[in-house]
C-alpha positions as CSV (number, residue, x, y, z in Angstrom):
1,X,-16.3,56.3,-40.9
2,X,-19.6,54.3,-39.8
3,X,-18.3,51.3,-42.2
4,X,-15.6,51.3,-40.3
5,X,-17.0,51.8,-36.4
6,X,-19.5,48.7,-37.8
7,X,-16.8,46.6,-39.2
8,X,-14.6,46.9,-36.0
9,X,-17.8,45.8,-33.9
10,X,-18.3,42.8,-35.9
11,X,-14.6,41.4,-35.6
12,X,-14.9,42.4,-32.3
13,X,-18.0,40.3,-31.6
14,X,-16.8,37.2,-33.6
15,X,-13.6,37.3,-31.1
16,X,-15.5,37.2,-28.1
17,X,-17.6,34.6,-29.9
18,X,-14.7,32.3,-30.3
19,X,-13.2,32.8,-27.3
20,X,-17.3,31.5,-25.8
21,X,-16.9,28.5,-28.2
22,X,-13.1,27.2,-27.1
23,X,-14.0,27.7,-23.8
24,X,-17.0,25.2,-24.4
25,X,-14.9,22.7,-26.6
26,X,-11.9,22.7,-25.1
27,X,-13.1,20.8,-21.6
28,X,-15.2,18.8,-24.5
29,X,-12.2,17.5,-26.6
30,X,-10.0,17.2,-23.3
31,X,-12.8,15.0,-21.3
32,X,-12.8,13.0,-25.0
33,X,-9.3,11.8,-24.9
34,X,-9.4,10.9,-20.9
35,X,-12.5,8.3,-22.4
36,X,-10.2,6.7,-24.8
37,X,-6.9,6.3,-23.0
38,X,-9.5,5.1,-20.6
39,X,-10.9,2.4,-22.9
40,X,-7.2,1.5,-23.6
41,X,-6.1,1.0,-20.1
42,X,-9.0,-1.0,-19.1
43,X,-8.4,-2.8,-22.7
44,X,-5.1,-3.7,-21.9
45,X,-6.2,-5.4,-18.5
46,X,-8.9,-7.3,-19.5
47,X,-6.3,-8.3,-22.0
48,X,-3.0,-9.1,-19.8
49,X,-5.5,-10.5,-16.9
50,X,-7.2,-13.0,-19.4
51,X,-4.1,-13.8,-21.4
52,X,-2.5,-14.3,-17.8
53,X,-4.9,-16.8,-16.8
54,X,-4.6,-18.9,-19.8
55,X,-1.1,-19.1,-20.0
56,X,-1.2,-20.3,-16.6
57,X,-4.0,-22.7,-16.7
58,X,-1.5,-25.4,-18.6
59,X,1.3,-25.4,-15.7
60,X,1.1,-28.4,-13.5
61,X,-0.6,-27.0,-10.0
62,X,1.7,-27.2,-6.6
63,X,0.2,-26.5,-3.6
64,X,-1.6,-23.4,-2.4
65,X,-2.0,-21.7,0.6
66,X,-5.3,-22.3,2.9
67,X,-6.6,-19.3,0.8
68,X,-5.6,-21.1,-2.8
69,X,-3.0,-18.1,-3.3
70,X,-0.1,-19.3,-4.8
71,X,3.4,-18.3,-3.7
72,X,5.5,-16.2,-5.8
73,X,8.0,-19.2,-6.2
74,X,4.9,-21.1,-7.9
75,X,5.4,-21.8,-11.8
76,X,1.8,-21.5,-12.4
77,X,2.3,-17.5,-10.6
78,X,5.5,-17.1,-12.9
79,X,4.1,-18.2,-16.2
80,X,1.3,-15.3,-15.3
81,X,3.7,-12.8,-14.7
82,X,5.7,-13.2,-17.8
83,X,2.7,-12.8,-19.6
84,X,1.3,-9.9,-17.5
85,X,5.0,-8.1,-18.2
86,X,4.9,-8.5,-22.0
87,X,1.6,-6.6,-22.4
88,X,2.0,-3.0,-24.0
89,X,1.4,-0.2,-22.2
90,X,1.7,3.8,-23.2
91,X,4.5,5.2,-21.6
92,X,3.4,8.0,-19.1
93,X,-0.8,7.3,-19.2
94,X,-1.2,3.5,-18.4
95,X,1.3,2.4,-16.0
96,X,1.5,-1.3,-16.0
97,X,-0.4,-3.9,-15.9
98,X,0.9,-6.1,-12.9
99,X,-0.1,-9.2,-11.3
100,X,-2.0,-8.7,-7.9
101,X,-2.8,-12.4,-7.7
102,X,-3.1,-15.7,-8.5
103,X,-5.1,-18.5,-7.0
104,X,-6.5,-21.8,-7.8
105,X,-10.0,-22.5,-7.1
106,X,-11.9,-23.0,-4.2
107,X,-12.8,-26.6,-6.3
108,X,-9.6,-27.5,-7.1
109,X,-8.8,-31.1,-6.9
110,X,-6.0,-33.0,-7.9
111,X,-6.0,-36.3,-10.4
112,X,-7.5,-39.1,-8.2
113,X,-4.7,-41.6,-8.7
114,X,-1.6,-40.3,-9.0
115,X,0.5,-42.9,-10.2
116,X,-2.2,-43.1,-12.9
117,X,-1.7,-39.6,-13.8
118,X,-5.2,-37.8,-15.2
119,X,-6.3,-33.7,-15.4
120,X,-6.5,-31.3,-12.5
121,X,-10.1,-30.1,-12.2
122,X,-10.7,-26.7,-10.9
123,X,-9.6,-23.5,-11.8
124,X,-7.0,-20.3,-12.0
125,X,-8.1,-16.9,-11.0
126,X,-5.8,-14.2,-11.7
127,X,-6.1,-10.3,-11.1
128,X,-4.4,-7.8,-12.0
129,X,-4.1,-3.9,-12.3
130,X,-3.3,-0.5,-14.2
131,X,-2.4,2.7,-12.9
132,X,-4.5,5.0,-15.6
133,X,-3.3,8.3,-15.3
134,X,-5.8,11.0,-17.1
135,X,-3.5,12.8,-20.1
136,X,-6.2,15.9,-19.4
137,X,-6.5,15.9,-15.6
138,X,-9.1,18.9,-14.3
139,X,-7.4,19.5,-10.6
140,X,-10.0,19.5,-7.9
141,X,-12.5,17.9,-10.3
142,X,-10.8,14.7,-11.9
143,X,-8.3,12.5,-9.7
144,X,-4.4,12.2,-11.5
145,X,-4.5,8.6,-11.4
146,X,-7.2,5.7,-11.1
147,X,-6.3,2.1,-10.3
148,X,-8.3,-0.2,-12.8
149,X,-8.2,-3.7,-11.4
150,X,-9.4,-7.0,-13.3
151,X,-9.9,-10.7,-12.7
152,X,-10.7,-13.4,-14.8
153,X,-10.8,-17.1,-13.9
154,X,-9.7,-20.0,-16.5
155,X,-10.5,-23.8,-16.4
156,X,-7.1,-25.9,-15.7
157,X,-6.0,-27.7,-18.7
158,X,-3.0,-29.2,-17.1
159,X,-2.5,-32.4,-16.6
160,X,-0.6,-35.2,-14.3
161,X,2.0,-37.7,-16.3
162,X,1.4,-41.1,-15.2
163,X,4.1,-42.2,-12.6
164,X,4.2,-46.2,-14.0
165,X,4.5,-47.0,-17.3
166,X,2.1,-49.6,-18.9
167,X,3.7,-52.6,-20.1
């Protein structure tokens, strides 16, 4: 009778033992996957937003507003968004990326001669963002969602045909 009154103690105390320990790990593990799909999404943007800005840096330059922002109609701005669109994402935690913008410079300059042709000096600067939506959000403690932006600038590699041919 005392084996037993002991023995129901002790499985008694090692259930309210684990029930101590999950309610320690539980936040632990959760807060450990909102840091990874964290490190993803802001992965993936440093990613699309560099990529971006290569892939643009090639395209012949038109002009830019007083601001160097370059209209949506700009081939330089569409090359960036094709990129920025064919990145990965995880359906439901990283929403995006997108292009917020894409500008030339403030030391842009154009081929001296242009009948001579030459390279565009300056460069594209391209940002972007991700909607990172936390898989284990803590209401009241952690926001649902958290806008990651990133920019990244690349040297123009583009260059201006000659407009007469050399005989």
């Amino acid at each position: 009778m005392v084996e037993r009154r002991a023995r129901r103690r002790s499985e008694g105390q090692q259930l309210i033992e684990l029930a101590a320990g999950l309610i320690v790990l539980i936040p632990i593990f959760l807060i450990i996957i909102d840091l990874i799909v964290f490190f993803l999404a802001a992965t993936l943007n440093d990613n699309a937003c560099r990529d971006a800005a290569r892939a643009a840096s090639v395209v012949q330059p038109i002009t830019a507003d007083t601001t160097g922002a370059l209209p949506a109609s700009s081939p330089i701005r569409q090359r960036a968004n094709s990129v920025v669109t064919k990145m990965q994402h995880l359906d439901g935690y990283i929403i995006g990326p997108r292009l917020l913008q894409v500008s030339l410079s403030s030391d842009f300059k154009r081929p001296i001669n242009p009948l001579l042709g030459g390279n565009f000096e300056g460069s594209v600067e391209v940002r972007t963002q991700v909607d990172y939506k936390l898989p284990a959000s803590i209401p009241g403690i952690l926001p649902t969602q958290v806008p990651l932006t990133s920019q990244q600038s690349f040297p123009l590699t583009a260059v201006m045909a000659p407009q007469i041919v050399p005989l």
